[in-house]
N, CA, C and O atoms as a printed pandas DataFrame, in Angstrom:
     atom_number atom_name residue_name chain_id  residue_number  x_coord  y_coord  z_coord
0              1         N          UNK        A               1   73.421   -0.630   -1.793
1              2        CA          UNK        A               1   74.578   -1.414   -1.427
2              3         C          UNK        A               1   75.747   -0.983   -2.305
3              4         O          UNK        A               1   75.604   -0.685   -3.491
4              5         N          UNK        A               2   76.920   -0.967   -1.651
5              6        CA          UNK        A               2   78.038    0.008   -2.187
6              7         C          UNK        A               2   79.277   -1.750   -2.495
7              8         O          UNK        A               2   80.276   -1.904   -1.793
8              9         N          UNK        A               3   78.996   -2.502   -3.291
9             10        CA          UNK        A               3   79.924   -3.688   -3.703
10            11         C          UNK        A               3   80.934   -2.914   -4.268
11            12         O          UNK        A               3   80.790   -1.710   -4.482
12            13         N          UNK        A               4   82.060   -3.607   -4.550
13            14        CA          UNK        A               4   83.166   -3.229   -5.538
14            15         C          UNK        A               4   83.064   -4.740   -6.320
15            16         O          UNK        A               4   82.764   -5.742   -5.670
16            17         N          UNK        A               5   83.307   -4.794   -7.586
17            18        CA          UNK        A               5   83.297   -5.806   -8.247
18            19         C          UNK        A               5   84.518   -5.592   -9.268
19            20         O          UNK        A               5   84.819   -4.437   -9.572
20            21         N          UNK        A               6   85.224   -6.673   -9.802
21            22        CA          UNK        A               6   85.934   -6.645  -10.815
22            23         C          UNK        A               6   85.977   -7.625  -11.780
23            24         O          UNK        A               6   86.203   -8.803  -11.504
24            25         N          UNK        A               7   85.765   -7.194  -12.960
25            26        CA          UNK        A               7   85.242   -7.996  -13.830
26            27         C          UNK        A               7   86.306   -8.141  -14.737
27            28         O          UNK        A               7   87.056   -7.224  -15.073
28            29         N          UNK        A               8   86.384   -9.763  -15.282
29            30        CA          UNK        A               8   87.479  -10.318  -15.894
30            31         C          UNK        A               8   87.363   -9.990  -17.245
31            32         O          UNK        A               8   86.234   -9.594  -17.533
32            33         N          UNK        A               9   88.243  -10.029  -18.265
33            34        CA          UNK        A               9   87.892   -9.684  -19.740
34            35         C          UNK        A               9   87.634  -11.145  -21.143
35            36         O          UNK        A               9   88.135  -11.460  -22.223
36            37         N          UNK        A              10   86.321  -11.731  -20.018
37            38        CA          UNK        A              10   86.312  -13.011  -20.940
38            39         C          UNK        A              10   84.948  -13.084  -21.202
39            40         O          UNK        A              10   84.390  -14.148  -20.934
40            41         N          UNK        A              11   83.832  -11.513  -22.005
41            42        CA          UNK        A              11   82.739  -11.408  -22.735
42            43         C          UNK        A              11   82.739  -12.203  -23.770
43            44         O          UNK        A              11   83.581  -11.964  -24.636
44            45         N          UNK        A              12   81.792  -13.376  -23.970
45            46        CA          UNK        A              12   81.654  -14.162  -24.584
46            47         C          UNK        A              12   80.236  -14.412  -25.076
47            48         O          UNK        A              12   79.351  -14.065  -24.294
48            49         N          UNK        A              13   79.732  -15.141  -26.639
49            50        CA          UNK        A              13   78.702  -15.243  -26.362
50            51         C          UNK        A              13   77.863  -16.705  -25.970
51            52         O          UNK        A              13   78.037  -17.584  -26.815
52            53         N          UNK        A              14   77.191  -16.995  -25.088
53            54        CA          UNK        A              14   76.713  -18.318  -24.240
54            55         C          UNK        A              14   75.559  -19.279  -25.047
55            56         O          UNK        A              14   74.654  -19.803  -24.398
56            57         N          UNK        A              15   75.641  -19.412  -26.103
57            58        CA          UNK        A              15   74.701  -20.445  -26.510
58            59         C          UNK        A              15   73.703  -20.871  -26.083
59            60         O          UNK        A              15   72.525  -20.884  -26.439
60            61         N          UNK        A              16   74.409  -21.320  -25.071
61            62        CA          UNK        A              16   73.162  -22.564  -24.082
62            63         C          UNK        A              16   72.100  -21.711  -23.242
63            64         O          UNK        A              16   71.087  -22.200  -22.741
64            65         N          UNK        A              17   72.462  -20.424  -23.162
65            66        CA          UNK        A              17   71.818  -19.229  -21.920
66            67         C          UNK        A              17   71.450  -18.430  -23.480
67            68         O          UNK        A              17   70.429  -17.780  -23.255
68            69         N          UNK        A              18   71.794  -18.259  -24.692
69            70        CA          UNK        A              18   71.533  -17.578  -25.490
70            71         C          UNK        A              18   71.339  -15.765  -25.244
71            72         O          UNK        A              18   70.378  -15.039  -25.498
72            73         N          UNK        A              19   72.477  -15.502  -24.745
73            74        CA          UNK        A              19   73.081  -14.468  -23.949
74            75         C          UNK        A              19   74.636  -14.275  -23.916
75            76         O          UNK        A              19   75.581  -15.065  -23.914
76            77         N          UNK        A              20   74.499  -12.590  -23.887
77            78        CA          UNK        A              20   76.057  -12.596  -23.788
78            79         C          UNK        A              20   76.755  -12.666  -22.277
79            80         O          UNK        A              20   76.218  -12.056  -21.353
80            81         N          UNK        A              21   78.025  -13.467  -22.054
81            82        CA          UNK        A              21   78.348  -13.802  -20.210
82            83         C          UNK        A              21   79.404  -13.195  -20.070
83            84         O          UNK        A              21   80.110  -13.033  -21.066
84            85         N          UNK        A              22   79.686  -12.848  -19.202
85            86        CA          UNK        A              22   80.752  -12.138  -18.317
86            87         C          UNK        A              22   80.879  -12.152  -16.980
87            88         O          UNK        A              22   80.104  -11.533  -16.251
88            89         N          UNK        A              23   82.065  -13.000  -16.456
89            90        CA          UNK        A              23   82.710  -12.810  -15.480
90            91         C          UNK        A              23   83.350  -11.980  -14.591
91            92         O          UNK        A              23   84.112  -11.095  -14.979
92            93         N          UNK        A              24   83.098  -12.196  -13.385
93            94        CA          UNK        A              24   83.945  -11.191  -12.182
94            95         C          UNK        A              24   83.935  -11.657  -10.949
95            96         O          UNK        A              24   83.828  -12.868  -10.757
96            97         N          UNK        A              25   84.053  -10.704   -9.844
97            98        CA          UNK        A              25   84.779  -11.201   -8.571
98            99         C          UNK        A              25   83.846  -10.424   -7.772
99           100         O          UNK        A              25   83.838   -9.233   -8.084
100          101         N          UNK        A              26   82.909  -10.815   -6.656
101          102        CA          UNK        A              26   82.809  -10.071   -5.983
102          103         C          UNK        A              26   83.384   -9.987   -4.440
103          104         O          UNK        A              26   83.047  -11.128   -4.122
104          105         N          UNK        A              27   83.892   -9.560   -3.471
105          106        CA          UNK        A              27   84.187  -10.324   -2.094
106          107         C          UNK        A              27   85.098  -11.390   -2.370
107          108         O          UNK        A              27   85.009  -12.115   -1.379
108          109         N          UNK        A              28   85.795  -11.813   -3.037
109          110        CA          UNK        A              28   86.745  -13.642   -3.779
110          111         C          UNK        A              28   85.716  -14.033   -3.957
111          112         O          UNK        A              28   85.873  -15.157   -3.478
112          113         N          UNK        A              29   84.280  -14.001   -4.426
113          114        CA          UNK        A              29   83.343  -15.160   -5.375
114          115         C          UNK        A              29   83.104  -14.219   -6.360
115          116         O          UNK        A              29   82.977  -13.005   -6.520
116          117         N          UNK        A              30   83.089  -15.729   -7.213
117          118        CA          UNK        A              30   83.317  -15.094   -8.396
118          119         C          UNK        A              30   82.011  -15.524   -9.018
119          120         O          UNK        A              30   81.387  -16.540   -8.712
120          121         N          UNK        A              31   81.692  -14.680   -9.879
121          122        CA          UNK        A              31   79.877  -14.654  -10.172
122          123         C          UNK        A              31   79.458  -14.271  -11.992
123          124         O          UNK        A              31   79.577  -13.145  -12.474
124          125         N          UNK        A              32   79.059  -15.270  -12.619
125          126        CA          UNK        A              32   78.447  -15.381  -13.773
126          127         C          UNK        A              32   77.762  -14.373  -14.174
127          128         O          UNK        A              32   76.846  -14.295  -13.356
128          129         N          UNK        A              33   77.567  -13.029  -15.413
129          130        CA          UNK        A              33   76.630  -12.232  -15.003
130          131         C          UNK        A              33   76.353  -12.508  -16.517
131          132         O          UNK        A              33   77.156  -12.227  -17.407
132          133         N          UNK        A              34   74.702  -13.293  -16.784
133          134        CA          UNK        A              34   74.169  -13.153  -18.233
134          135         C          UNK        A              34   73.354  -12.174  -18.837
135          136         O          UNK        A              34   72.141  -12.276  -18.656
136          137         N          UNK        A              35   73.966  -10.859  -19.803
137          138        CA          UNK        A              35   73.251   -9.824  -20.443
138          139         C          UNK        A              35   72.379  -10.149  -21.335
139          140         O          UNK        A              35   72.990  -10.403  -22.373
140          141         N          UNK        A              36   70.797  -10.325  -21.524
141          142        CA          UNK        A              36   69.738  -10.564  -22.239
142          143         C          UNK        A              36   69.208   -9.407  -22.975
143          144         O          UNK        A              36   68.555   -8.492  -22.473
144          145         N          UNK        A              37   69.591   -9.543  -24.377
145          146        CA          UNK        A              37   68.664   -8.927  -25.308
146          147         C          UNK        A              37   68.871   -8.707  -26.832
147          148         O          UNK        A              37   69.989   -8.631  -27.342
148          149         N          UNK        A              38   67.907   -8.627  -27.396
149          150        CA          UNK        A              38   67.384   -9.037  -28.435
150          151         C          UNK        A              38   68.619   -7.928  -29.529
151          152         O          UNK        A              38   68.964   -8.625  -30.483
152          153         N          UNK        A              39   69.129   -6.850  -29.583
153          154        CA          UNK        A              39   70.018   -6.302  -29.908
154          155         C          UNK        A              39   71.371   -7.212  -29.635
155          156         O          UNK        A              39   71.807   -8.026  -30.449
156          157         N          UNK        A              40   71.835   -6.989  -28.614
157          158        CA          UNK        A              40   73.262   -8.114  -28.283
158          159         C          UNK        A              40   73.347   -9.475  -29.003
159          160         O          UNK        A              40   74.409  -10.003  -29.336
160          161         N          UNK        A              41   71.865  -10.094  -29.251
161          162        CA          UNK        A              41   72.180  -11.631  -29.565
162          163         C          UNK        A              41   72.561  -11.386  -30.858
163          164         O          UNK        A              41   73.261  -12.149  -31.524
164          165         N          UNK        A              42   72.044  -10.167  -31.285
165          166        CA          UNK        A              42   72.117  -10.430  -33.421
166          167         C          UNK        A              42   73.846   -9.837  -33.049
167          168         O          UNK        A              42   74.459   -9.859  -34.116
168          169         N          UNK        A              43   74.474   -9.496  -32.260
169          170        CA          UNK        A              43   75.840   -8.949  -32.658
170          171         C          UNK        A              43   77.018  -10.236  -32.723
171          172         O          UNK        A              43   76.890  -11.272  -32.070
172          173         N          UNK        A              44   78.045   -9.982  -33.534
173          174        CA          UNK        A              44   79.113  -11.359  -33.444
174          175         C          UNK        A              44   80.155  -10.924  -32.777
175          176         O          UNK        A              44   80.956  -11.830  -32.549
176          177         N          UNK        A              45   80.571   -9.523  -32.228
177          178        CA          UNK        A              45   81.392   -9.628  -31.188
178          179         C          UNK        A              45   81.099   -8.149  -30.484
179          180         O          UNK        A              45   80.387   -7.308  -31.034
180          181         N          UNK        A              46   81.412   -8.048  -29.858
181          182        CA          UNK        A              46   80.895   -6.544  -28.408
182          183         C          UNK        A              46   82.151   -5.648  -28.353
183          184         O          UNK        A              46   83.171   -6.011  -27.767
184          185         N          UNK        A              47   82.036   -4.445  -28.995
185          186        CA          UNK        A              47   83.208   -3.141  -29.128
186          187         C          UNK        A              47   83.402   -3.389  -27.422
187          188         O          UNK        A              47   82.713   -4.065  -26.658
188          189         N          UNK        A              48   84.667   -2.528  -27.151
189          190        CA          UNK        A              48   85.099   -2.219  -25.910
190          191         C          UNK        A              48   84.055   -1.108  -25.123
191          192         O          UNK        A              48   83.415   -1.287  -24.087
192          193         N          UNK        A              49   84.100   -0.289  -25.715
193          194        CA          UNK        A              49   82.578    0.869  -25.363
194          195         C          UNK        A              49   80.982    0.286  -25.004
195          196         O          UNK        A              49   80.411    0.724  -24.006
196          197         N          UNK        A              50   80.459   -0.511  -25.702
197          198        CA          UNK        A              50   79.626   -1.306  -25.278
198          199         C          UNK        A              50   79.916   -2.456  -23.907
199          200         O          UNK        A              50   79.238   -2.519  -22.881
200          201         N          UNK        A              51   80.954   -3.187  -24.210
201          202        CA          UNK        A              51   81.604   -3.622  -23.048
202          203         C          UNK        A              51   81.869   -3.020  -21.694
203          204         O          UNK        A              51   82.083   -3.694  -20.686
204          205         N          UNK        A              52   81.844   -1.808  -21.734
205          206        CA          UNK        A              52   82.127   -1.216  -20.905
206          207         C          UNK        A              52   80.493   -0.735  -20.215
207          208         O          UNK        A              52   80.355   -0.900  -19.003
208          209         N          UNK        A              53   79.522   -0.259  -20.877
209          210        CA          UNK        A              53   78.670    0.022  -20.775
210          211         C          UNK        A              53   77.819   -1.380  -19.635
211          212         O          UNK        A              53   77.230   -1.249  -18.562
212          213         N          UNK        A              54   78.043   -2.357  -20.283
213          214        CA          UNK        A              54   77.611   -3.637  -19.544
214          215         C          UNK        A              54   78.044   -3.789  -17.922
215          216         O          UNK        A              54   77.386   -4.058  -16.917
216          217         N          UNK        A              55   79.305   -3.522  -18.126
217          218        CA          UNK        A              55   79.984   -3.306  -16.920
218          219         C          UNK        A              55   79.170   -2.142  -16.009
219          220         O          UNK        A              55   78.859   -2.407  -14.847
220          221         N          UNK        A              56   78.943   -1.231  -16.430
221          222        CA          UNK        A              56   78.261   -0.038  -15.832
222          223         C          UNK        A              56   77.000   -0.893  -15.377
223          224         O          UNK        A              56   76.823   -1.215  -14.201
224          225         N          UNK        A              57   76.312   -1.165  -16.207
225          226        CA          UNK        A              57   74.997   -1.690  -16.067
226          227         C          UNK        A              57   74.746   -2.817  -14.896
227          228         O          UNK        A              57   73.757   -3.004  -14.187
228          229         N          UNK        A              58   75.869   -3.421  -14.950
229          230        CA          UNK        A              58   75.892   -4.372  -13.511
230          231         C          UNK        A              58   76.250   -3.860  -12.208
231          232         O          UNK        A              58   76.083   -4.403  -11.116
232          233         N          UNK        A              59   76.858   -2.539  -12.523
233          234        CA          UNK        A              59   77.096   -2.528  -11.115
234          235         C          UNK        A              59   76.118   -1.292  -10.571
235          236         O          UNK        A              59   76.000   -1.038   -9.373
236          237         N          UNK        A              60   75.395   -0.523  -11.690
237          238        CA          UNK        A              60   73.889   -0.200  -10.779
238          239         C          UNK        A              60   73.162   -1.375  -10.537
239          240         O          UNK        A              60   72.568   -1.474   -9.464
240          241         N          UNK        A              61   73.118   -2.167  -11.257
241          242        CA          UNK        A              61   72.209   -3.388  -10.586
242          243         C          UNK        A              61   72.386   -3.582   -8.998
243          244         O          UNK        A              61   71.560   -3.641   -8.087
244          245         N          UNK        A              62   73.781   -3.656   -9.026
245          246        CA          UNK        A              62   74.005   -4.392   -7.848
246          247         C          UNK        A              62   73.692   -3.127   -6.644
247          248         O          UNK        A              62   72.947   -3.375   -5.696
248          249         N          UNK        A              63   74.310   -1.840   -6.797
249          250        CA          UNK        A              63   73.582   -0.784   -6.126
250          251         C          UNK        A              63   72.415   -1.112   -5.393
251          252         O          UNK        A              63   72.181   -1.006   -4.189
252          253         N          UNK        A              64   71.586   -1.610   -6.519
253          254        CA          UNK        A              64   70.023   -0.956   -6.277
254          255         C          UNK        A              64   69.829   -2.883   -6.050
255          256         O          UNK        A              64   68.740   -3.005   -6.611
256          257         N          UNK        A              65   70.172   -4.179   -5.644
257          258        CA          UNK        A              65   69.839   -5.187   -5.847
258          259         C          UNK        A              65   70.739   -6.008   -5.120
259          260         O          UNK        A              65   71.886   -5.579   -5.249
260          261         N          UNK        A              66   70.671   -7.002   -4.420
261          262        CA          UNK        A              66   70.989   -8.049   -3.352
262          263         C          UNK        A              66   71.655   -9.528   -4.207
263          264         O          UNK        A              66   70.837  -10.388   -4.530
264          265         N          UNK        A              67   72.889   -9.710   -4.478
265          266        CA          UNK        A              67   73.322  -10.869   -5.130
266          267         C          UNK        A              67   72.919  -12.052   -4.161
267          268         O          UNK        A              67   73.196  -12.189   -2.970
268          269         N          UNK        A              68   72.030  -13.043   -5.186
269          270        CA          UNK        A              68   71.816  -14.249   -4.623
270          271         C          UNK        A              68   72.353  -15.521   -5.140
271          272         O          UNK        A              68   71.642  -16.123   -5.946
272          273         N          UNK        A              69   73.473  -16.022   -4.816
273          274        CA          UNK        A              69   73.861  -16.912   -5.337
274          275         C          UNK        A              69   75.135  -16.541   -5.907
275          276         O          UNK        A              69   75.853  -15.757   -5.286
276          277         N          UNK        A              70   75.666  -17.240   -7.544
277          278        CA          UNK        A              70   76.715  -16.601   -8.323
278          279         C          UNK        A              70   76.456  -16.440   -9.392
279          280         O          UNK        A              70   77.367  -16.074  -10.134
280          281         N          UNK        A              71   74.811  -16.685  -10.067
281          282        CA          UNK        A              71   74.528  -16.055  -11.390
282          283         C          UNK        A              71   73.888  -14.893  -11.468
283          284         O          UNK        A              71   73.112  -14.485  -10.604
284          285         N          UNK        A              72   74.126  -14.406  -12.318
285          286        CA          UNK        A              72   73.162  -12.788  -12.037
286          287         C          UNK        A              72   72.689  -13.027  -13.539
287          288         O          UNK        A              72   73.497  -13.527  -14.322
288          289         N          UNK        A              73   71.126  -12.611  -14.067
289          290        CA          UNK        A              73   70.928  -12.634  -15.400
290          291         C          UNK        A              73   70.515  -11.268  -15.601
291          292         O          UNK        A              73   70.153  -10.917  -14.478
292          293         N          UNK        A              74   70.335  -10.120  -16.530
293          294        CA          UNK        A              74   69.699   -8.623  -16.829
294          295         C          UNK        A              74   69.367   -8.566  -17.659
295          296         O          UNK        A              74   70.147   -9.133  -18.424
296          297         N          UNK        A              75   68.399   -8.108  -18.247
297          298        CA          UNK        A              75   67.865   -7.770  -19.132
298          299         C          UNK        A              75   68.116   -6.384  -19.384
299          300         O          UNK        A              75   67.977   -5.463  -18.580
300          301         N          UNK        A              76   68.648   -6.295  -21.033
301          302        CA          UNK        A              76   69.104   -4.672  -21.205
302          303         C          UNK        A              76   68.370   -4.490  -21.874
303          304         O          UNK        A              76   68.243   -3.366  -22.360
């Protein structure tokens, strides 16, 4: 599946999901995407290069994977 997505610049880290979250748009819905892992949680804030990398990482997901709903969670 060939999505276009655009993702907002409000990487944050989520407490309650104990994960880092990031926002975007797919189609006008806009969809939660929580990055899981054990590297990311020990970090206190995410370079732009890594950030970017995340970004990459979601949108092979979505390639290769069917959005259900508006949360997406991954494990990196």
């Amino acid at each position: 599946m060939n999505q276009s997505i655009l993702f907002n610049d409000d990487l944050t880290f989520d407490s309650q999901e104990d994960a880092w979250r990031l926002t975007g748009q797919i189609a006008g819905q806009r969809i939660i995407i929580y990055f899981h892992s054990v590297q990311l949680k020990q970090l206190a804030e995410i370079d732009n290069c890594t950030k970017y990398d995340l970004e990459e990482i979601t949108e092979l997901w979505l390639e290769s994977n069917e959005l259900e709903g508006d949360t997406l969670h991954i494990d990196v």
